[in-house]
N, C-alpha and C positions, 0 to 999 in steps of 0.2 A: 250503384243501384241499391236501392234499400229495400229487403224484403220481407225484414221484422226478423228474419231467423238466425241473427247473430247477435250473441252478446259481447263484449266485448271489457273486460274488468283489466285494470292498472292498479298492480301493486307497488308503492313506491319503497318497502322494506326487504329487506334480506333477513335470513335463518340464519347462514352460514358466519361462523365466528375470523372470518378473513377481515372482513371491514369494521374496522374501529368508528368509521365516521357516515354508516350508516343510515342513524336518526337525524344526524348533524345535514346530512344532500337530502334526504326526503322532506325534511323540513324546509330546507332551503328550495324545494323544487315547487312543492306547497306556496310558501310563501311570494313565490314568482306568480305563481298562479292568480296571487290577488291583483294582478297587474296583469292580466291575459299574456303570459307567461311561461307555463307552464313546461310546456314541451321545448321550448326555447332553453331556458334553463338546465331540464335533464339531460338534452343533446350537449349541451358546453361543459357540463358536470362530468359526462363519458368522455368525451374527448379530450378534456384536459387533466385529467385522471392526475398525468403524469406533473402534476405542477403543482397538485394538494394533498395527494396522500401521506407524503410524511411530514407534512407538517402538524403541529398543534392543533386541537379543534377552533382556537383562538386565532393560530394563523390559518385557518382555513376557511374558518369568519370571513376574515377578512379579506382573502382571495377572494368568496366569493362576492362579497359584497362590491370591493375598492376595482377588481378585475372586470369580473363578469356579468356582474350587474350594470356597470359603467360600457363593456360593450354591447351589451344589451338595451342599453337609452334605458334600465330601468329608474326608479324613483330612489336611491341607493339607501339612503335616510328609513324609510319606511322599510325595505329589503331587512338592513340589519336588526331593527327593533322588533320585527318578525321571527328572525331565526334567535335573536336573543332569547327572546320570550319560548320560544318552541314554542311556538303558538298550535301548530297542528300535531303535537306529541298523543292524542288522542287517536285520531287517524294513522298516525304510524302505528301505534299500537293495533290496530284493529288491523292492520296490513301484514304485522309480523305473525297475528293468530292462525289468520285466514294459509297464511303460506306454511304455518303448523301442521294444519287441518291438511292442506294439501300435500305435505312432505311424508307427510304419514301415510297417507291413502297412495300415494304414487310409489311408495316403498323405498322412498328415499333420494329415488330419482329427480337430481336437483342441481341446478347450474344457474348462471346467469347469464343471459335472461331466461326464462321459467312462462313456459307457455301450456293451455291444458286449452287442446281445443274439442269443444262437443258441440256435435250439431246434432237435433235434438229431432226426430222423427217426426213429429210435428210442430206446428205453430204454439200449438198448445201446450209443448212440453216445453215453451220457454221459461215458464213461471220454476222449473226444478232446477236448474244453470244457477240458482242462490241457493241449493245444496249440496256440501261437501260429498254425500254419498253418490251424488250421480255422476261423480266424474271416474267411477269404476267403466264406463262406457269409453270415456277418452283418451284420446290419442298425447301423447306427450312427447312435446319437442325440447330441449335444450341444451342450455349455451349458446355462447355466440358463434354461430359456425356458418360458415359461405351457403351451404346448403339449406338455410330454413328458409327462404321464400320459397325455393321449388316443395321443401316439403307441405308448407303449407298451400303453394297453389293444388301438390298431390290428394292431398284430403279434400280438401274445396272440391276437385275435380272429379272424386269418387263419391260426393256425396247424394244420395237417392231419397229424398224423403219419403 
């Protein structure tokens, strides 16, 4: 059901100094994206976690390209000339701001995955959801933990315009 009262923002960077290859998957997530993509790419990027992270950003190029792109049916050629370039280094950057802005205001309270959800007492108050100050109103879920569908259906289910 679409009711116009949810906004719904995807950051593809991380804050935290654990991941070396950060910019390297967001880019690469991006770059899928040019190929309808997107979400395809991040779920294989998490789930094979364990097959990239230590290697090289060079061999992890290549994993994603030679690996995941190939089971992906994506275009692999275009894939790598994409992430070479850091074509979307731009967009990462505005992703790692924005998660600034929000590390700060949520007092630190930060994991991955990183969710801020407000729901906004009116229609009208969707247009303030593109400022950092009004998420003093929301709720904050994170990490990956078995419990954040119920929390989130919780807030959903208490919310009263």
């Amino acid at each position: 059901m679409c009711t116009g009262l949810l906004k719904f923002y995807y950051r593809t960077a991380d804050i935290t100094p654990l991941f070396d290859k950060t910019d390297l998957t967001a880019n690469a997530a991006h770059c899928a994206n040019e190929q309808g993509a997107f979400w395809q790419m991040y779920n294989e990027l998490f789930s094979s976690q364990m097959n990239w992270t230590e290697l090289s950003h060079e061999g992890a190029t290549a994993y994603f390209v030679d690996v995941v792109a190939s089971q992906l049916g994506l275009n692999q050629e275009q894939l790598a000339q994409c992430i070479a370039a850091m074509k979307y280094q731009k967009e990462v950057d505005k992703d790692k701001q924005a998660l600034v802005d929000l590390d700060s205001i949520s007092g630190g309270s930060y994991g991955i995955p990183f969710f801020v959800i407000i729901l906004p007492k009116t229609g009208t108050d969707l247009g303030l959801l593109n400022s950092a100050a009004y998420l003093f109103g929301g709720s904050v879920l994170t990490g990956e933990n078995s419990y954040i569908l119920f929390a989130f259906k919780a807030i959903f289910d208490s919310y009263q315009p």
